[in-house]
N, C-alpha and C positions, 0 to 999 in steps of 0.2 A: 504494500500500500504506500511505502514510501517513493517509490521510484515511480507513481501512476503522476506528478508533474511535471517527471522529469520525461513522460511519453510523452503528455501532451504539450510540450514547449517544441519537443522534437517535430510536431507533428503539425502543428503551425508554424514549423520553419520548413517543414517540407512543403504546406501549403503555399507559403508566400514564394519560396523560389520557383515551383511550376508555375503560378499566377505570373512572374518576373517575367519569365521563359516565354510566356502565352505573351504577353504583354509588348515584350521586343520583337515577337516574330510578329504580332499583327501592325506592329507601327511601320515593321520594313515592307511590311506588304500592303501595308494600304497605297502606297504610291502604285503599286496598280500594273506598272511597265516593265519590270522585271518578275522575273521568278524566282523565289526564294531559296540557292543552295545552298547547301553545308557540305564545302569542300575540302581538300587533305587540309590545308591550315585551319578549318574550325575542329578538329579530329586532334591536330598538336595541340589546340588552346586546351578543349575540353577533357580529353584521357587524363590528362595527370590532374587534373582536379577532382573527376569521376570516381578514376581505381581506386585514391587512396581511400578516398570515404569512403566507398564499398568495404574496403580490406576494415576499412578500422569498424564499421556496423558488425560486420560477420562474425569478427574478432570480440567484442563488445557480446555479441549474438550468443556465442559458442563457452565464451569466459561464463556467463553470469550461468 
């Protein structure tokens, strides 16, 4: 019961980053004239901020 704020803090900071995500992709696509990729350099920016989180949730996941 101690750790059920520590869910939901987590869980409105997952909400707010897809909101973010949703947020940037429709502001590049409302100009309307291009189409929206994510090419080898959006793939550099995102992996290494992606993995670690993942390793450290799993890690987090499997410890407790």
């Amino acid at each position: 019961m101690d750790d059920s704020i520590f869910i939901i803090f987590i869980a409105f900071g997952c909400l707010w980053a897809v909101m973010g995500t949703a947020i940037v992709f429709l502001f590049f696509k409302s100009d309307g004239q291009q189409e929206v990729k994510i090419g080898k350099w959006g793939l550099i920016v995102a992996l290494p901020i992606v993995i670690p989180m993942a390793i450290a949730f799993i890690y987090a996941a499997v410890r407790r």
